[in-house]
Structure formats: C-alpha cells, structure tokens
N, C-alpha and C positions, 0 to 999 in steps of 0.2 A: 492621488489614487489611494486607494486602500486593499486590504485584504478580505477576499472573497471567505465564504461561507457558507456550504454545503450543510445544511443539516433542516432535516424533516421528521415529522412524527411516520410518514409512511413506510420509514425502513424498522418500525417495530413491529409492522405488520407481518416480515417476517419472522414466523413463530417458529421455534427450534424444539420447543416441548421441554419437560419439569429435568431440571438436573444439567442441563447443557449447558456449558462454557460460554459458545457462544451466541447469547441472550438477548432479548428485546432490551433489557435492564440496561448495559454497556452502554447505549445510546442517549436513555433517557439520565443516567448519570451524566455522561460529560452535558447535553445540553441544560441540568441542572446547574451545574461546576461554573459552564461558559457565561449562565446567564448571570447568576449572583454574583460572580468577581465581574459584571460589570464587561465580558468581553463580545457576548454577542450583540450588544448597542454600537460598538467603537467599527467590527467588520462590517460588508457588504453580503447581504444575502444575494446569496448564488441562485438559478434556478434549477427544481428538480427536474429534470427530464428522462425518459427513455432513449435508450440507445434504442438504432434502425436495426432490428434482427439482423436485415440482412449483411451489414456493415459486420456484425459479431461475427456470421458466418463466416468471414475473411479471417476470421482468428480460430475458430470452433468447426470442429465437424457438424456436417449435415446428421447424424445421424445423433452426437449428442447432443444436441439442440435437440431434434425431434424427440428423442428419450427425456430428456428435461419437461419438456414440454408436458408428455404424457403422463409423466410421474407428478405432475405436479393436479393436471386434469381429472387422475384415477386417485388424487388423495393420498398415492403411496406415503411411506414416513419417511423414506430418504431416497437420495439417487448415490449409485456407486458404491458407497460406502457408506455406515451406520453413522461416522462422523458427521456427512453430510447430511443433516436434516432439516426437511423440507415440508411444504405446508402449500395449499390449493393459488395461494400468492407470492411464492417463491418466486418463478419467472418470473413474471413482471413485475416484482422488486427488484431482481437481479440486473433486469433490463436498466431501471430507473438506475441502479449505484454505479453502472458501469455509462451510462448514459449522462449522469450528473458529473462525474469525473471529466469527462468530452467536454462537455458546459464549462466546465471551471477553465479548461487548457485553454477552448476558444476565450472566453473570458481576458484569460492574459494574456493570450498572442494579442487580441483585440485592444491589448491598455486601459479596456475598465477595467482592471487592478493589478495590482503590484504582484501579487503571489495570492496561494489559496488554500484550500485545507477543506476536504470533502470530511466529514461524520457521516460515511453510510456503511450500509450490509448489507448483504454478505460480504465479506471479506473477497479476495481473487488471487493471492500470489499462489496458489497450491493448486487452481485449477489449470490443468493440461487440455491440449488440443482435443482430445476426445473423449475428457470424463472428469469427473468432479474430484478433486481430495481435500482431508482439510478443511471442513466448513463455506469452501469456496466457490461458487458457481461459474464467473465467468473470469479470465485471467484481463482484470481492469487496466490492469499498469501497461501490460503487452499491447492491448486493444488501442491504448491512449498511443503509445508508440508509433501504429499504425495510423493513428487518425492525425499526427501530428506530420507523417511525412503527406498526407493524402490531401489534410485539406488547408493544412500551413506551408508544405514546402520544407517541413525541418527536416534538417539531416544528420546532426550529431544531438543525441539524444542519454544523459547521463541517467542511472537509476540506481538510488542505492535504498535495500531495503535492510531497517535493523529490527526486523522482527526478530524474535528468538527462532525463531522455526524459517528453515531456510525454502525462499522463494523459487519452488521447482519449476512450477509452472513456468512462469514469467523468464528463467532463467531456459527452459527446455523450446521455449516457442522462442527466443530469441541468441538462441547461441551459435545457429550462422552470421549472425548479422554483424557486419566487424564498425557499424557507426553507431548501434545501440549498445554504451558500455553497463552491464550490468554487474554490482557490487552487493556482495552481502555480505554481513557477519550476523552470525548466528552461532547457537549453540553445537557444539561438536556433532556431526551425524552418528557417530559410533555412540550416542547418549539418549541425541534428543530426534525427533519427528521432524521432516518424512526419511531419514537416513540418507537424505543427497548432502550435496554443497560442501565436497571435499576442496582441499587448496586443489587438489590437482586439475578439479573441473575446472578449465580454464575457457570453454567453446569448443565449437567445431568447427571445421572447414574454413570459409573465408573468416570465420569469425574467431578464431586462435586469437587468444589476447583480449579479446574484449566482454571478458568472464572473469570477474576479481570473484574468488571465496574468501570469506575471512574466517574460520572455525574455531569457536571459543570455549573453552574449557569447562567441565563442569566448575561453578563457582565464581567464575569471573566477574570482578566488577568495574567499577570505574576507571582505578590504572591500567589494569590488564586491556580494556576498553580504550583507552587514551593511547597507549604503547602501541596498540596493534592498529591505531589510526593512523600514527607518525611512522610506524614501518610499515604497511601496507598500503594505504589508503590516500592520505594525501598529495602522494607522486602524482597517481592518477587522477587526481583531483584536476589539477595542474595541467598536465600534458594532454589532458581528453580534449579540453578547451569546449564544454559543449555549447549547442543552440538551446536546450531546455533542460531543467531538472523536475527529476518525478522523484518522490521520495514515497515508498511505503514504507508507512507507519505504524509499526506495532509494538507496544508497550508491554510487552511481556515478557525480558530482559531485565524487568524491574525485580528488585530484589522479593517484593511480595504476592510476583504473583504466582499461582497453582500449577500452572501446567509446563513450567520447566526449571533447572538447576541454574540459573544465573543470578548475580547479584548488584545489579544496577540499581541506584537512587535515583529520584525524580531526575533531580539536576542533571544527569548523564545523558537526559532526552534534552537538555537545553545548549551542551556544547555541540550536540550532534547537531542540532536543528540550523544554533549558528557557522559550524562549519560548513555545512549545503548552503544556509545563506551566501556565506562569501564565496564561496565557488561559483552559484547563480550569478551574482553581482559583480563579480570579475570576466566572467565570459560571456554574458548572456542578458546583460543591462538585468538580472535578479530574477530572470524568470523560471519560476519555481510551484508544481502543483503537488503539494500531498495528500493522499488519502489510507486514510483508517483500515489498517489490518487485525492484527489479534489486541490480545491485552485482556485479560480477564478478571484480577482482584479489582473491584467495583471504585475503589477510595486512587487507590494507585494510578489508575485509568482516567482521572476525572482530574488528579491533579498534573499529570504528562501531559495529559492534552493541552489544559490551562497553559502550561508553560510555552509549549510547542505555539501555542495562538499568538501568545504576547511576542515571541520572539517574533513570528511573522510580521506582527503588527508593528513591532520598531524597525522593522526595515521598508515597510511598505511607505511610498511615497508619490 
C-alpha cells in the first residue's frame, strides 16, 4: 500500500482577495515543494470529490448552509465574519475539501493505502454548527467523525490538532461525545485567536474527559513542545486506544510564521507526525487521515508539509 494524496489545482479556486493569509498561493507552494522533492511520484492520488450537502447538514445548520450558499450566489466578500472570505466558488470548494477528506478516510478503511494527507481549502477547525470563523467553511475533521461512525462503523475516533489556533469548531460540535477524543495544543487563548481552548475545557456532559487542551505559551518551542507532550499527551495516546486517527494540520506554530507568537522549527512537525504514526500503528493497524489547516509563511509551509509527507510515506506499507 501506500500513502494517499489529496491535492488539486481546484481548491485555488477558492479566492480569498489581495492581502489574505489565507491564499490560493499556500496550495500551489506545497504542490511545488511536494513535486520537486520527488514526493508526489512516490504517493497515491486521492480523488477529489464533493461531500453530499445533505450528509454536511448532519453537522451544519439548515440555515447556515442556506446563508453560505447565498452569500456566495449574491457574490458577497464574506460570510459571518471579514476573516471569512469568500468568492461565487466558495461552496462548492468547501463541498469538495470536506468531501475529499471522506474519500481519503474511505480510502484507508478500504486498505488502498496506508495513511493520507488531504492539501485542500478552506481550512474547517474554526467552523461551528451555525457559522463560519476563522477562514473555515465547513468543520471537516467533525464531519469525517461522523462519516467514519455512519459508513465504517468506528467508534473510537482520536483527533489531535496542532495548529496554533485552537480548534473551536471541531472541539464545540464534538465535546458531548465521550468516544471522539479530541486534543489540541495551541497557542495560549488569553494571546492568540479565537480565545477558546483553555486546559479547563475538558467537554461536556457524556463527554467530560474526552477534551485534552494543551495551551502554549507565548514563545514556545520545541522543548516546551516536547514537555507538554510527555505530560499531557502521551497518556492519552495510550489509554484512548483508538479505531482511527484524524490529525489537523496546521503549520503555523512554526517559528516563521505571521500570524501567531510560537516558536516551532520545521522538525517539531516531524516528531509530532511520528508520534500519531505510532499511536495509529499500535491501535488501529496505522490508520491515519490528515488534513491541511492553517500555516501561512509560504517557504515554512512547503517545507512542514514536505516532512509531514515523507514521514507518512515511511510508514506506509
């Protein structure tokens, strides 16, 4: 088997307009990066597909979907918020990134391939059940959650995302749920954006405990990074014992990029990458889908990815 590969020239369709972080540019850098080192020959192209609205609806209000929809029919420049900018092909990109992710999961429940790794946009960990934050249109990780008990039957379901910006969305649609463990570290809310993902959020209701925060300091790097994995993170690694892991991925923890105070080097995305490996590998025969969250300095982004691929790729088999 090998490692799958999400990546399309139609997720630079969506246009974010002059100035935005998050760019068509992002995209066509890492498939620059991936192709010249030689990494997108060695993966398996994935295909792009749309999600079934209606499947989304199980995650999304009726109501913002329909606003989506229209905002994007009437041309508006954003939905919800000025962060979120949007363009007459928004939806149905948004459809496709969250709908290409689905593809990849079935993909590896299916055993054409080992693990996988989507390069799409929008982004999704910041959108909530009834509006967008964040850059994000649709909360893809949550969605995959759902499609993974609906059309696989899974039931323990790990997620850990290390974008710098802490995953509200994906953490507020799933914090009843006490078999979908969700884990983040991220940058301190009292610092950085959207101001959630205190340690104390731990879930709600049935779902107490199955809410890891990990909240990082302005300035942190790789020890502080390393430390707060061996005392937080690795226990539950361990004791979750999951059926699949989803990893959102966003490179913007790295020391160079724009839009927050942390201080991670490339490499710090390559122990993360291998600690999920072996967590996959020890519960779950290695089954592991990641997809592409933030990450904005153009060079930094191109070469995390890079890394994040190759790790994939030596464990895929």
């Amino acid at each position: 088997m090998a490692t799958g590969l999400v990546m399309d020239d139609v997720f630079q369709q969506h246009k974010t307009g002059p100035g935005h972080p998050e760019r068509p540019e992002r995209l066509a850098r890492i498939q620059e990066v991936l192709t010249s080192r030689g990494l997108v020959d060695r993966c398996m192209a994935l295909e792009t597909r749309g999600a079934d609205p209606a499947f989304v609806r199980r995650t999304h209000t009726d109501a913002y979907m329909e606003r989506l929809v229209r905002a994007c029919e009437s041309g508006e420049p954003f939905i919800d918020t000025p962060d979120s900018m949007i363009c007459r092909e928004s939806y149905e990109i948004a459809l496709l990134s969250t709908g290409s992710l689905l593809g990849s999961v079935d993909a590896v429940m299916e055993g054409r391939v080992s693990n996988a790794f989507c390069a799409v946009r929008p982004p999704g960990h910041h959108a909530e059940r009834d509006r967008s934050m964040g850059f994000c249109m649709f909360a893809n990780v949550a969605i995959a959650v759902d499609w993974l008990r609906e059309k696989h039957g899974v039931g323990r379901v790990l997620i850990l995302d290390w974008d710098v910006h802490h995953g509200n969305g994906t953490q507020h649609i799933l914090e009843e749920d006490p078999e979908a463990m969700f884990i983040s570290i991220h940058g301190h809310p009292e610092f950085v954006y959207p101001g959630t993902g205190f340690a104390e959020e731990r879930g709600k209701g049935h779902g107490v405990g199955a809410t890891l925060n990990v909240p990082m300091a302005p300035g942190s790097g790789d020890t502080a990074y390393r430390a707060a994995f061996d005392e937080h993170v690795r226990r539950v690694l361990d004791e979750f014992k999951a059926e699949f892991v989803l990893v959102s991925a966003g490179f913007d923890a790295h020391r160079l990029d724009p839009l927050a105070p942390l201080n991670l080097a490339t490499e710090s995305f390559g122990w993360m990458t291998e600690l999920m490996l072996d967590a996959a590998g020890e519960h779950c025969n290695g089954r592991m889908v990641s997809v592409l969250e933030g990450g904005y300095d153009l060079g930094a982004l191109g070469d995390s990815v890079a890394l994040h691929v190759e790790l994939l790729l030596s464990r895929a088999s």
